[in-house]
Backbone as a ProteinNet text record, in pm:
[ID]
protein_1_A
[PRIMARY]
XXXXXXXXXXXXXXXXXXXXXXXXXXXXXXXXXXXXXXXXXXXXXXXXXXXXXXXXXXXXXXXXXXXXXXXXXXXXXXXXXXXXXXXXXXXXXXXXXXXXXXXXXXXXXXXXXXXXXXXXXXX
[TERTIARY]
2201.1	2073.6	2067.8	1919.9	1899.5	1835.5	1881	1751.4	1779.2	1662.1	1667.7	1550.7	1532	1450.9	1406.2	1243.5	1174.7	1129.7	1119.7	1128.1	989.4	923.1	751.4	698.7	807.1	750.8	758	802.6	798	933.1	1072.4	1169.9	1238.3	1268.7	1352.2	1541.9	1555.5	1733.3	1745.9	1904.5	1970.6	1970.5	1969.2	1898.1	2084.1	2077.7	2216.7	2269.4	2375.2	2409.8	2450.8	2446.8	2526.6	2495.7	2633.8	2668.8	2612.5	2562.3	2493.1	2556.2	2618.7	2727.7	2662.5	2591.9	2560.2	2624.6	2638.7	2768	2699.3	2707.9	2603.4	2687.1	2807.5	2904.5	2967.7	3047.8	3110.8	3252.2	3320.8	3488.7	3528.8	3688.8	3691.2	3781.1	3784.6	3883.5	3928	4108.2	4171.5	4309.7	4245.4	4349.6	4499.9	4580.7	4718.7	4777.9	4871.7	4884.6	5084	5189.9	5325.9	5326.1	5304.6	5295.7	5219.2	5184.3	5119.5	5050.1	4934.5	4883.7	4967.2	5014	5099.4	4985.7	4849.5	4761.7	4594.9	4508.5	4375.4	4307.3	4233.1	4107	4009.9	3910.4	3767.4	3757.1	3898.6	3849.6	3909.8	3965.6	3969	4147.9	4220.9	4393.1	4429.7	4530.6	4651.1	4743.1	4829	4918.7	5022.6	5166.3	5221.7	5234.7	5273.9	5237	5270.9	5389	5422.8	5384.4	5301.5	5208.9	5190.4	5199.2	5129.4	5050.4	4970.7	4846.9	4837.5	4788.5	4797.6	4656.4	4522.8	4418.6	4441.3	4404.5	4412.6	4262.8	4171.8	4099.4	4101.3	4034.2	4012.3	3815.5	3822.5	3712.7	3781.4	3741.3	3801.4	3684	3572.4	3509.4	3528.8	3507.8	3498.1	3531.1	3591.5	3663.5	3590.4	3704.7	3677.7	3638.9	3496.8	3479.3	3510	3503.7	3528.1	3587.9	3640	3673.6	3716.1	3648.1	3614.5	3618.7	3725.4	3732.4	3713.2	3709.8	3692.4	3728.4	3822.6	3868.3	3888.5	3806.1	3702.4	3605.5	3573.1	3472.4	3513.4	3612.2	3719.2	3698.6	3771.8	3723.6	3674.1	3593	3591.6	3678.6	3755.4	3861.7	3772.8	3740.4	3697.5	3807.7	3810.5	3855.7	3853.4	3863.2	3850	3952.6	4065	4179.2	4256.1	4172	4208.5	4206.9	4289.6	4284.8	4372.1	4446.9	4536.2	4547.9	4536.9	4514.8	4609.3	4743.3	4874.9	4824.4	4776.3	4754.8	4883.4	5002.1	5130.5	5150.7	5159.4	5182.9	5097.4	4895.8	4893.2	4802.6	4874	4854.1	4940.3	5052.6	5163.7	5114.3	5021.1	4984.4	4855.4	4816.3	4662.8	4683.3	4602.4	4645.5	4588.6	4456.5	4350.3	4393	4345.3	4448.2	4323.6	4200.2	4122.8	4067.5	4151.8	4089.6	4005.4	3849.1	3784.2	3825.6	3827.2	3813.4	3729.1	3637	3564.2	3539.8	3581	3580.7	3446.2	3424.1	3354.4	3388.8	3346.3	3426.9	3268.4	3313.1	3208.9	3266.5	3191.9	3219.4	3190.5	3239.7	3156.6	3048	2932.7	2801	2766.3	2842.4	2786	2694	2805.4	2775.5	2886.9	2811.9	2911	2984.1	3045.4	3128.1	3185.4	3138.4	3168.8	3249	3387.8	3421.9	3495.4	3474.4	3514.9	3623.4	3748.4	3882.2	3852.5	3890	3878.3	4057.3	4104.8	4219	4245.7	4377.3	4412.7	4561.3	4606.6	4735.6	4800.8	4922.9	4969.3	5004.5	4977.3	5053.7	5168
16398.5	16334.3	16232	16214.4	16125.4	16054	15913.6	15811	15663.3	15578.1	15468	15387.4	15258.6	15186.7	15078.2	15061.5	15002	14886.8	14726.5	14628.1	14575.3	14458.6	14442.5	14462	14417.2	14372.7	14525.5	14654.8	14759.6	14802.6	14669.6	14752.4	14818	14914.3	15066	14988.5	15053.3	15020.8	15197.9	15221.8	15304.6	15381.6	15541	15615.8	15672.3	15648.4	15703	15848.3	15866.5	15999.9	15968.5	16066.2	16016.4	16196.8	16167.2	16339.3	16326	16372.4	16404	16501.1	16434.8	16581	16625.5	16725.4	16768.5	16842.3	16771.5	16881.2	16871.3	16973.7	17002.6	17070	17139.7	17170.5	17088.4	17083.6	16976.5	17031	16929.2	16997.5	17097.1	17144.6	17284.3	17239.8	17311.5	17284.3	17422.5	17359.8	17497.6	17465.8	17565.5	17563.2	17659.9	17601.1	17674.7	17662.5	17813.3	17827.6	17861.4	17823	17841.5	17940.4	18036.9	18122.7	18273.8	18364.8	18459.1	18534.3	18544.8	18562.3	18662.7	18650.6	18773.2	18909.5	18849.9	18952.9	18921.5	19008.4	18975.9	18950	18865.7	18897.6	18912.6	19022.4	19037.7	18920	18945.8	18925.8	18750.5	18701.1	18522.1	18585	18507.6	18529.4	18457.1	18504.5	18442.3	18448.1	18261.7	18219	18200.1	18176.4	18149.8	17991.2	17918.8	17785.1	17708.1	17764	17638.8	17646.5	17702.1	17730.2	17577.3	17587.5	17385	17465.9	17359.9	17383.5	17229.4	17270.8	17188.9	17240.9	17116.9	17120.7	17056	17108.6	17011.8	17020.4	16950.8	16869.7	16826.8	16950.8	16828.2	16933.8	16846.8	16872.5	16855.3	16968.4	16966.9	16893.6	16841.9	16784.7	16628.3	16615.7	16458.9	16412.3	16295.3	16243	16319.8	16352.2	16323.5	16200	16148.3	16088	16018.2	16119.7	16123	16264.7	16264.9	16379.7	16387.2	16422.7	16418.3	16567.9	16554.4	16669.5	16652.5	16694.5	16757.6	16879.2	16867	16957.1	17008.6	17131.7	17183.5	17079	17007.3	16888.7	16791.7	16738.4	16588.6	16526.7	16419.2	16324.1	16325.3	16300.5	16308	16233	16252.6	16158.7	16198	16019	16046.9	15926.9	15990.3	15829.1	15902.3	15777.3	15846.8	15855.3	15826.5	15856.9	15963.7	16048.8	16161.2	16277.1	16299.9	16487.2	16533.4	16490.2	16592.3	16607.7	16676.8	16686.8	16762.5	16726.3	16767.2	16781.7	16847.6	16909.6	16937.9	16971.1	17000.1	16990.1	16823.8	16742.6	16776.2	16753.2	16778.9	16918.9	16989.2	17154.2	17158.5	17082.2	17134.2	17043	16961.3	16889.3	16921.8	17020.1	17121.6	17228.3	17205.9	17257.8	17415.1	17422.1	17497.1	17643.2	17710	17883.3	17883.1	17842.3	17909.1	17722.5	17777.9	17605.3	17626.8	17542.8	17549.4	17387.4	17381.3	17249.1	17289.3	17235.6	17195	17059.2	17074.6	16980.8	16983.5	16842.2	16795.4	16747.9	16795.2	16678.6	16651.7	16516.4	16498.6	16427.4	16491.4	16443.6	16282	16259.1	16125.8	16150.4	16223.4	16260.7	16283.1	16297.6	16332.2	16485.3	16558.6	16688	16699.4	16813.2	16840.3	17006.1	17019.6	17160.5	17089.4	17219	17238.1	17370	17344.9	17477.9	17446.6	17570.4	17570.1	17662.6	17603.2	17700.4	17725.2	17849.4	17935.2	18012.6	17979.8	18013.7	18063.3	18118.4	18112.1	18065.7	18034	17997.5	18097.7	18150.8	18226.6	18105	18124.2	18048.1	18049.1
-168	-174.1	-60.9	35.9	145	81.9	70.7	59	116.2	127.7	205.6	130.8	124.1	61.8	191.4	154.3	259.5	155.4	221.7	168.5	210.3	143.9	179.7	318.9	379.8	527.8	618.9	568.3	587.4	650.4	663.4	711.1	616.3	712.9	654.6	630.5	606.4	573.2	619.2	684.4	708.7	600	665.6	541.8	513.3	372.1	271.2	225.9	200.4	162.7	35.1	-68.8	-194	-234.3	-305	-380.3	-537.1	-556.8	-709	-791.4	-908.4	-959.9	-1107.1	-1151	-1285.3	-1341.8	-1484.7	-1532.8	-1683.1	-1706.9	-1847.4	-1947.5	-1941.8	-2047.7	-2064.7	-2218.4	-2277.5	-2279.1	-2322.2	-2318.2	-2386.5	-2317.5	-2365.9	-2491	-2627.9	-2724.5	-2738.8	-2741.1	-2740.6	-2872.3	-2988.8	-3081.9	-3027.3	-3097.6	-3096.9	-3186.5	-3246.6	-3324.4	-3300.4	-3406.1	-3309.2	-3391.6	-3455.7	-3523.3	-3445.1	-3498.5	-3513	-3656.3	-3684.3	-3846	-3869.9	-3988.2	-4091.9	-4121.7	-4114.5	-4126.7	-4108.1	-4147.2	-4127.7	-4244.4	-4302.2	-4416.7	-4353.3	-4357.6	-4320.9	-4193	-4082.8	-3912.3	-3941.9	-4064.4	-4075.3	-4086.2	-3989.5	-3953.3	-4086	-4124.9	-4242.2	-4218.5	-4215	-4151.3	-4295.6	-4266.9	-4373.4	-4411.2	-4498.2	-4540.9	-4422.1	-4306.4	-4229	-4130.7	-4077.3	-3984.7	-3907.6	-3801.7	-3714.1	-3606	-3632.4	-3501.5	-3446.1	-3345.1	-3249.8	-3166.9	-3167.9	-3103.1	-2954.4	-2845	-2713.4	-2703.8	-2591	-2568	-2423.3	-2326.3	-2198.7	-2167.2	-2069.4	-1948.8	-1820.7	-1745.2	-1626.9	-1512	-1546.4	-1464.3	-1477.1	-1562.6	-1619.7	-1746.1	-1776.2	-1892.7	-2061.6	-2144	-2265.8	-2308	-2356.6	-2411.6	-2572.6	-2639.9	-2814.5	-2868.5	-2991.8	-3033.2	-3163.6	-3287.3	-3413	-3480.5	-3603.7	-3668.9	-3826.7	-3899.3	-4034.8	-4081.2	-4189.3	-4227.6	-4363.6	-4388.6	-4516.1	-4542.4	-4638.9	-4629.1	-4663.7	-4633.1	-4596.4	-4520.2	-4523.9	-4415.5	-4315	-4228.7	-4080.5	-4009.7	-3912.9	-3845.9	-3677.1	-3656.9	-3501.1	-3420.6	-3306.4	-3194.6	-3071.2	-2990	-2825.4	-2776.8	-2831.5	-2798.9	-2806.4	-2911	-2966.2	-2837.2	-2754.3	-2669.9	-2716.3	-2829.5	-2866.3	-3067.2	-3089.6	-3219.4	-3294.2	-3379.2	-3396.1	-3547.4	-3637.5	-3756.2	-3839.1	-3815.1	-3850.2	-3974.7	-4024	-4117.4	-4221.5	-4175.9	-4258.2	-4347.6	-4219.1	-4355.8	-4399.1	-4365.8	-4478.8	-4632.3	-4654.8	-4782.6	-4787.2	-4747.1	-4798.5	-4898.5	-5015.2	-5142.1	-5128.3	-5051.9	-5035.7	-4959.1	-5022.5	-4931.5	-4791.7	-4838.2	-4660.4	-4577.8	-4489.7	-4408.1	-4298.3	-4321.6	-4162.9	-4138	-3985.9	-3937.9	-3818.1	-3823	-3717.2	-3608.6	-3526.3	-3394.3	-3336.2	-3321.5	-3173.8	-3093.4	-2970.8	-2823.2	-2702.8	-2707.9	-2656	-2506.3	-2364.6	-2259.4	-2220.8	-2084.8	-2053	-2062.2	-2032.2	-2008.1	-2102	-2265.9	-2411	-2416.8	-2315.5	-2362.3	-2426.8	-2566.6	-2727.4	-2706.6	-2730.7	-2753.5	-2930.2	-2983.7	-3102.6	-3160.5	-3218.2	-3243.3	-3383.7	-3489.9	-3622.8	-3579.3	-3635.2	-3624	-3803	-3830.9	-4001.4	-4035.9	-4053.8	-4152.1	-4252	-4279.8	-4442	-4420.1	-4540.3	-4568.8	-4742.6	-4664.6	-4755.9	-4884.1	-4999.3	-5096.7	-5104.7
[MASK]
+++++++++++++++++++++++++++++++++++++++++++++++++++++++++++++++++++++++++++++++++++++++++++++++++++++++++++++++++++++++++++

């Protein structure tokens, strides 16, 4: 972008360069699983009880801003500190055989990427 600003008396100021960057997707969230599902229900993977996941969290343009999950309809846990999301602990004290958690991540620019990870856990 060229621009320059002219002041009452009509002088010009040296005309400027400046780079303009738009970035309209939000961060990428990428579950991991140290496992592999034991099997399928109707396309939803089933892991055995000790299953750890591990959410990461970046944008390759510009900072993670925030990053907030919920899991089945429990708490919401948000902070901006959060790019890494270590679940481990506590599916191993989830009573529940099918788990969604759904993430938000929100960029500097407060674009949202939203993704529901869907599970099962063998009893």
């Amino acid at each position: 972008m060229l621009y320059y600003s002219v002041d009452k008396q009509g002088n010009q100021e040296q005309i400027r360069t400046d780079i303009i960057f738009v970035d309209k997707e939000g961060p990428e969230v990428t579950p991991s699983f140290n496992d592999t599902p034991v099997s399928f229900e109707n396309g939803i993977p089933v892991f055995t009880k000790d299953v750890n996941l591990i959410i990461e969290v970046a944008d390759k343009k510009v900072d993670v801003q925030k990053v907030s999950y919920q899991i089945n309809d429990g708490l919401k846990v948000e902070s901006s500190d959060l790019h890494t999301i270590d679940l481990s602990e506590v599916l191993s004290k989830i009573e529940e055989e099918t788990i969604k958690i759904e993430v938000r991540a929100y960029d500097a620019f407060y674009n949202i990427s939203k993704e529901v990870i869907e599970f099962k856990l063998l009893s």
